[in-house]
N, C-alpha and C positions, 0 to 999 in steps of 0.2 A: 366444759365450754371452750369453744376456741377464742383465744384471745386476741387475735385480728379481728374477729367477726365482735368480739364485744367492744373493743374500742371504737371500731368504725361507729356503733349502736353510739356508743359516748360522746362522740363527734357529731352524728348528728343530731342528739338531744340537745347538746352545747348550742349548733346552728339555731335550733327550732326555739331556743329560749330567749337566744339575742335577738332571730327577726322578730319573733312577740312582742318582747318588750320595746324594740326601736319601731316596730309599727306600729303599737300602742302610744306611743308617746309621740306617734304624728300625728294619729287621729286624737288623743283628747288635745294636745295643742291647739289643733285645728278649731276644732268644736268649740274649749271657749275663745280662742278670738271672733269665730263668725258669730255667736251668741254676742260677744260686745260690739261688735260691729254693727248689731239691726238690734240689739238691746233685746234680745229674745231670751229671755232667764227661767221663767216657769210655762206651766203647759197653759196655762192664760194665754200667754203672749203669746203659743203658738197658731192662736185659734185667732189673734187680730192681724190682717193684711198685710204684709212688705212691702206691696202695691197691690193698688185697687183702681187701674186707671190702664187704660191702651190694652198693650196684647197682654197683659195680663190679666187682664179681666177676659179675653178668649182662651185663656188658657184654664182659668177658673171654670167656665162655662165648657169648657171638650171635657175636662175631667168630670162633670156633672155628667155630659153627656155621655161618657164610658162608664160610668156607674150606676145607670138609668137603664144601659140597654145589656149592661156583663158581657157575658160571653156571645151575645150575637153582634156588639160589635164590630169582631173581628172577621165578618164575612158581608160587610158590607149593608145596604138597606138604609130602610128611615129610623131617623130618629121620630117617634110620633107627639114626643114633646115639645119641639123645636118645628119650627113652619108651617104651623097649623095655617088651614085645613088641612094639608096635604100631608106633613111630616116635613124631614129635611135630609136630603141624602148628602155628606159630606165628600164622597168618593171621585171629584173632577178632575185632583189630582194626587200625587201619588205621597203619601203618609205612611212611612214604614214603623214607625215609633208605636202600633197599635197595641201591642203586647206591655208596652211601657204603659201608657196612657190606663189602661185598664187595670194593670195592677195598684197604679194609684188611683185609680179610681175605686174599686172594694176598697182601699185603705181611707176611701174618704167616706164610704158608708158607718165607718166605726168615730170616726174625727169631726166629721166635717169637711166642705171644700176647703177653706183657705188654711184650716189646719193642715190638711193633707199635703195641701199645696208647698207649706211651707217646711212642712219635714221633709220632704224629697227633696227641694232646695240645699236645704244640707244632708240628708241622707246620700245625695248621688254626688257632693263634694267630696264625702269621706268614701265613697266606692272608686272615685277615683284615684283616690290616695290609693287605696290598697293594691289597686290595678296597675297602677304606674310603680309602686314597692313592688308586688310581684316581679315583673318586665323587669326591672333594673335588679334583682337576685340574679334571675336567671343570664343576665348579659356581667353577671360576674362583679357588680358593686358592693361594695362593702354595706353590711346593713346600716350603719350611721347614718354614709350618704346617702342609702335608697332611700331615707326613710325623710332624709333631707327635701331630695329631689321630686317625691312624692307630695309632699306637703305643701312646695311651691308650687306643683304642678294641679295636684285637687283645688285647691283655693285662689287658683291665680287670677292674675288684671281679667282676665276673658272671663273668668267663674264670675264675678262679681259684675264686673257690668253686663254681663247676661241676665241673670237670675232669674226671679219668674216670669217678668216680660219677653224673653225669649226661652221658656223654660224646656224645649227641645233638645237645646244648643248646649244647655249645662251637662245634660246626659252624655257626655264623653269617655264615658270611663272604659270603652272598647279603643279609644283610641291611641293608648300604650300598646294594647294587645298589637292591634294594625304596627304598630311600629317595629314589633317586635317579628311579626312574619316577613316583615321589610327585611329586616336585619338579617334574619336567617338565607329569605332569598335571595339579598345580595353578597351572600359570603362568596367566598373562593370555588368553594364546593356547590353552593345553594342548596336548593330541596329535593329528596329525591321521592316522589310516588312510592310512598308505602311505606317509608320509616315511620318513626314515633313521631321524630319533629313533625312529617308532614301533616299525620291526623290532628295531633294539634291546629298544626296551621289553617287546615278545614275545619275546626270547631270555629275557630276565630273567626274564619271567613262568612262562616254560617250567622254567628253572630253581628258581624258586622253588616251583614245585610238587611233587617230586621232593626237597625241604630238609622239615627239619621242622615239623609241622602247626600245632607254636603261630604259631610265625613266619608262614605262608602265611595263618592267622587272623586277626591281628595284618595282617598286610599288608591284607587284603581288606577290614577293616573302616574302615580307610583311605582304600580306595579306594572305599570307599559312599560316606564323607564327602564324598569330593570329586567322586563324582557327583552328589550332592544340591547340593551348591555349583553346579553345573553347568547342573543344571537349574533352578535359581533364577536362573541367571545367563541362562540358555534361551541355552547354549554347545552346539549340539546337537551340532555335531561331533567335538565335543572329548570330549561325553558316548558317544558311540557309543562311540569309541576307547578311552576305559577300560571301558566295557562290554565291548567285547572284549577289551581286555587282561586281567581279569578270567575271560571262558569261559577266554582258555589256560590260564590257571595252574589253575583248577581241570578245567578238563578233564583236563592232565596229572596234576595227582592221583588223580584219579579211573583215571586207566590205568594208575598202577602200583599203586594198590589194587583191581586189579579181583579178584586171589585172595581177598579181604577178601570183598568183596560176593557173590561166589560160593558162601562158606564162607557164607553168613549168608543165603541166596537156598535154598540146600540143607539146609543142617543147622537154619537158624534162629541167632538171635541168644542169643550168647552173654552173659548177664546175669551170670554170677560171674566172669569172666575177671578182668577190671580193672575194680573196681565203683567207683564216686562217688556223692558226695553233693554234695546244696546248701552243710552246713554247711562241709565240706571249702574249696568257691569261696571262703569268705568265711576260713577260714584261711589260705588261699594264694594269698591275692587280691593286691591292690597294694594298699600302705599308704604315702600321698605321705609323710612324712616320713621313711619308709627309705630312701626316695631319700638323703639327709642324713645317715644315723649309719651310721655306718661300724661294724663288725663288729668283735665283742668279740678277734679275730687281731690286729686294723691294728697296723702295724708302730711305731706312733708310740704309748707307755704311753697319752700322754694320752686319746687317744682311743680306743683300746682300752678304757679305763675308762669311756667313755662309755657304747660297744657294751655292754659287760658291764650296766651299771645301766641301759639302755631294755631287754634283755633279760630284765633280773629284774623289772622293773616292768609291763612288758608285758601284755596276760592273754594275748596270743597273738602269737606271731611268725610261725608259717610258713617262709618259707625265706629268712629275716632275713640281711641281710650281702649277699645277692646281686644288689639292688637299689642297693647304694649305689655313687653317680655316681664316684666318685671326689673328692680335694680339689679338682684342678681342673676337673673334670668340672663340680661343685657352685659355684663361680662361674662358670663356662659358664653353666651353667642358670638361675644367678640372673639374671645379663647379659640373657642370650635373653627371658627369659622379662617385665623389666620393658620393656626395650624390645620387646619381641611386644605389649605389652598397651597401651604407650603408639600404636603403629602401628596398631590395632586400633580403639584410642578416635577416635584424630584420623582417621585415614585417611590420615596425610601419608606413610606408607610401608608400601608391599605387598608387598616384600621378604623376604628369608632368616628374619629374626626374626618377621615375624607368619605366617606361613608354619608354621615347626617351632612357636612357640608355639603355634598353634591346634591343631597334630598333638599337641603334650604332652599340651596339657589333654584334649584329645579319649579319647588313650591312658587318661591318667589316668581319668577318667568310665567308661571303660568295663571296665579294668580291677582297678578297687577293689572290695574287698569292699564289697558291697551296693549295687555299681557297675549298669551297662547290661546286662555280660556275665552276671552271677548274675541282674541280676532273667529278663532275656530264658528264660534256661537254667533257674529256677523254673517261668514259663511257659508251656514245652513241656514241661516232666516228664525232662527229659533232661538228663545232665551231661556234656558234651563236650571241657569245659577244664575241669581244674580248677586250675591253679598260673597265674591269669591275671597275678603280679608279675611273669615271663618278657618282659611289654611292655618291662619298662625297659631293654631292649638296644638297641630302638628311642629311646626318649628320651633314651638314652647318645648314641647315634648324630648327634640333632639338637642336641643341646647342643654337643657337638664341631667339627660342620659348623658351627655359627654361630660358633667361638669361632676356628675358620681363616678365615674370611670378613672375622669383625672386626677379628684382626690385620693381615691381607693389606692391610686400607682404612689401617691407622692410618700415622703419622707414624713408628712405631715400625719399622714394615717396612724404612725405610730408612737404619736405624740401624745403623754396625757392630756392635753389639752383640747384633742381631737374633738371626744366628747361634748366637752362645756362650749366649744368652736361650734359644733353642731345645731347645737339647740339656740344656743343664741341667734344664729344665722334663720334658722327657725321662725323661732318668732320673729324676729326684725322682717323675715321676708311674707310672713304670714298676715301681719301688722299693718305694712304700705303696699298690699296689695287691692285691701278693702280700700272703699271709697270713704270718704270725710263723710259723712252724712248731712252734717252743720251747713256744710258748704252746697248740697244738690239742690237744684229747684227743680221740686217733684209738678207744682203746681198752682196757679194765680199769685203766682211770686212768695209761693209759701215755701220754707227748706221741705225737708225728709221728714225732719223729727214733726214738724208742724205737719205735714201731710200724712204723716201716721195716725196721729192721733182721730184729726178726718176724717180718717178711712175706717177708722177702728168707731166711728158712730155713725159712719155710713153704713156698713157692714150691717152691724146691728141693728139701725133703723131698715136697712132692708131685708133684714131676716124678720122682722115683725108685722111691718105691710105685706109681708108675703102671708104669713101664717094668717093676718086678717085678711087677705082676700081669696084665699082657699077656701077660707070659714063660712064667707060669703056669698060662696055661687058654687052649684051641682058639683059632684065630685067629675073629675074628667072634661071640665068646659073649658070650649079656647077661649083664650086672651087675645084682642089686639093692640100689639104694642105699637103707640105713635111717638115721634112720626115715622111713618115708615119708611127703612133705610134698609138698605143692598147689604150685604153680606159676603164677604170679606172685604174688609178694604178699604171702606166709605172714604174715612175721614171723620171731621166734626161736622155734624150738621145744626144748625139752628139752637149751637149752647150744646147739643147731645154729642159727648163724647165717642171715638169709634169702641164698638163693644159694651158700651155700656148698660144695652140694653137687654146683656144676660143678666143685669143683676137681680131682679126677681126670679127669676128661673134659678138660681141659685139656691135658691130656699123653697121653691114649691114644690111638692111631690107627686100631684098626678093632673095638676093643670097643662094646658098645649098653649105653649105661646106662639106668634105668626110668628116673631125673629128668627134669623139666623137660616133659612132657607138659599142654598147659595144661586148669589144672583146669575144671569144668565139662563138658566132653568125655568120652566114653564109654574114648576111649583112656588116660584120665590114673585109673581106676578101678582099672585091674589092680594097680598097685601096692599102692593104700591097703588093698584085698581081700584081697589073697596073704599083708600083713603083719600081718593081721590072727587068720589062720588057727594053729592049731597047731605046733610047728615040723614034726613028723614029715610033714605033710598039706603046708605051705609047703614043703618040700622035693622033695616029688613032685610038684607045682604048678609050681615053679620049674621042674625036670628036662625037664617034659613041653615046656615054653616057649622051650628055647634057651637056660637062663641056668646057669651057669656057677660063681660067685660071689653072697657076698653081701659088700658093704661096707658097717659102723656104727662 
């Protein structure tokens, strides 16, 4: 045997046992902190609600609805369960996450919804880990810190105040990968058509278009910047490269929204679906100092106190708390961000720090209210993003990666202490990134823990009146749910929560409910019509229609 070729072999069994084990001991860290965080210990607990209230209950209700229709929901059509008589076509705008949605949805044919629900909550924290450990091997971190960086990063402030009410938005875990085509693209050399890097780069790109729109936004705008760097640089090759890297991810967006463009090619463009405004971008825009103040939950009084007083002081927050970096995310970023600017100035280093610094700032610019993305989207007349503070997953991302880079160089690296440094850091950052639970008011001035327990006998009292009123009326009869309310969007009406009223549909299995027909649409009319009418005249109306019941 040759003994070069077996040491090399040794060398990397040594590699492949250390990233194991240090990506192992991100994700079980991971896993029980978020377990004691939402108090989710056995497979009981995973079948009662996190929430049971706002868009998480439309998020409980899509995953019904992709496990209702499988595989045809990926091409578009009615749901025939949802907007009875008619069905309900969800397609007005453009949802690229369908491949996701569906997979949790068979996963909830075996569990349950809010079971399903709540494994993928943590299932796609810990895919992030891995995703983000991946990305930071390959940009050359030592495993400690990837596994470090990785764990702030799957579990961070954004994971947690997202969760299942924006359970879209938790699915990041392409967004290392996105950072990582950045990175290659913006090297000295960048990409060139047809290497190994580049195929990768187009899996990535593939996949990110297919992930959610902010994110693929956020990516793209990115990858403008560093084509105009490119062509200043007159890098032509490298500019091609992310030019095409670029068509894929949007070409593949564009092919699985092609039922979108269809819907909107035929019927016309739907204007009241999910309406926006300019004012809206500038609510929900990025505000740099969120980056910094930690949310009135943080588990630490003192800062908690903080959160509370920029939030009363505020005139506007938007979706405050979800931006912030974390403690050490937030010297991460200070770090990066002064040596980005000192690299910048001199030129003496073109490296990892000026690098993501110039991607922060960029981010930031374009993301801030009254930033690049509001004035551009002023404009054209059109509002396309409107929650653009969503960038900071990505400046989470870069702050992170430079902060495994910097340890991996220091003196500290080969310190026994490095280790026990690691994991402590660990936990401590995996710890105050969940919210206080104590402290949340979920609802009618109830905390978390109290709103939990609510929801865990709401849940089950509505899994029971479902299964009694299936029992009740014809197999296949619609339901009409009062009162009747628009779809997406409402609000509260008269006491009715928005969304709420997937909660029977949650448990029924071959009943047609009127809800959830989106408004705008000729099909979403029948109901607000019929409950409009007299009862004697709604009743014959109903009769004549298939329906069955009426639920208020």
């Amino acid at each position: 045997p040759n003994p070069a070729h077996h040491q090399r072999a040794q060398l990397r069994g040594s590699r492949f046992r250390g990233d194991a084990t240090w990506l192992s001991v991100a994700l079980v860290l991971s896993t029980i902190v978020w377990m004691w965080t939402y108090r989710v210990w056995t497979p009981s607990d995973f079948g009662k609600p996190i929430e049971y209230w706002l868009d998480a209950m439309q998020n409980h209700g899509t995953i019904k609805s992709f496990a209702d229709r499988g595989l045809s929901s990926l091409v578009g059509g009615n749901n025939p369960y949802l907007g009875a008589p008619n069905g309900a076509s969800w397609v007005d705008f453009p949802m690229s996450e369908d491949i996701v949605y569906l997979a949790v949805g068979y996963l909830s044919r075996l569990t349950g919804v809010v079971a399903a629900l709540n494994i993928s909550f943590l299932g796609f924290g810990l895919l992030s880990i891995c995703s983000m450990f991946f990305v930071a091997r390959r940009l050359r971190v030592p495993a400690i810190w990837a596994a470090l960086a990785a764990a702030l990063f799957g579990m961070s402030p954004y994971f947690h105040y997202r969760n299942v009410q924006h359970f879209n938005l938790i699915i990041y875990w392409p967004v290392p990968l996105m950072i990582l085509v950045l990175v290659w693209c913006a090297s000295k050399r960048g990409l060139h058509i047809g290497e190994s890097r580049f195929r990768w780069a187009a899996a990535i790109c593939a996949i990110a278009g297919f992930h959610c729109n902010y994110y693929l936004n956020f990516f793209m705008q990115l990858l403008v910047l560093i084509g105009i760097l490119q062509i200043i640089r007159r890098q032509w090759r490298a500019f091609w490269a992310s030019t095409l890297l670029g068509i894929i991810a949007m070409s593949v967006f564009a092919l699985v929204n092609t039922d979108t463009f269809i819907r909107i090619a035929v019927d016309g463009k739907n204007k009241v679906a999910v309406a926006r405004s300019i004012g809206e971008t500038l609510m929900y825009g990025l505000r740099p100092l969120e980056l910094f103040v930690p949310g009135p939950l943080h588990q630490i009084p003192v800062l908690a106190r903080l959160g509370s007083n920029y939030r009363s002081a505020a005139p506007m927050t938007g979706e405050f708390a979800s931006t912030f970096l974390g403690i050490i995310g937030v010297f991460a970023f200070v770090a990066m961000f002064f040596a980005g600017m000192n690299a910048l100035m001199t030129g003496k280093n073109r490296g990892s720090a000026s690098r993501f610094t110039l991607f922060s700032i960029w981010s930031i610019w374009v993301a801030m209210g009254g930033g690049l993305m509001q004035f551009a989207q002023m404009i054209v007349g059109f509002v396309a993003f409107r929650s653009n503070n969503r960038i900071s997953i990505f400046i989470t991302g870069f702050a992170l990666l430079y902060m495994g880079r910097v340890l991996g160089r220091s003196s500290f690296q080969r310190s026994e202490w490095a280790k026990v440094a690691a994991v402590l850091l660990m936990i401590f950052g995996l710890w105050e990134a969940g919210p206080n639970q104590g402290r949340k008011i979920a609802m009618n001035g109830m905390n978390h823990w109290q709103a939990r327990v609510r929801w865990a006998e709401q849940s089950a009292a509505d899994q029971k009146f479902a299964e009694a009123l299936e029992a009740a009326v014809p197999i296949g009869s619609a339901v009409l749910d009062l009162p009747a309310l628009e779809f997406p969007e409402l609000g509260t009406v008269g006491g009715v929560l928005d969304y709420d009223q997937f909660r029977p549909y949650l448990y029924t299995k071959e009943l047609r409910h009127s809800y959830a027909a989106i408004k705008g649409r000729p099909e979403a009319r029948f109901a607000v019509e019929v409950a409009s009418l007299p009862p004697r005249r709604m009743i014959e109306k109903l009769k004549e229609n298939g329906f069955s019941a009426i639920i208020f």
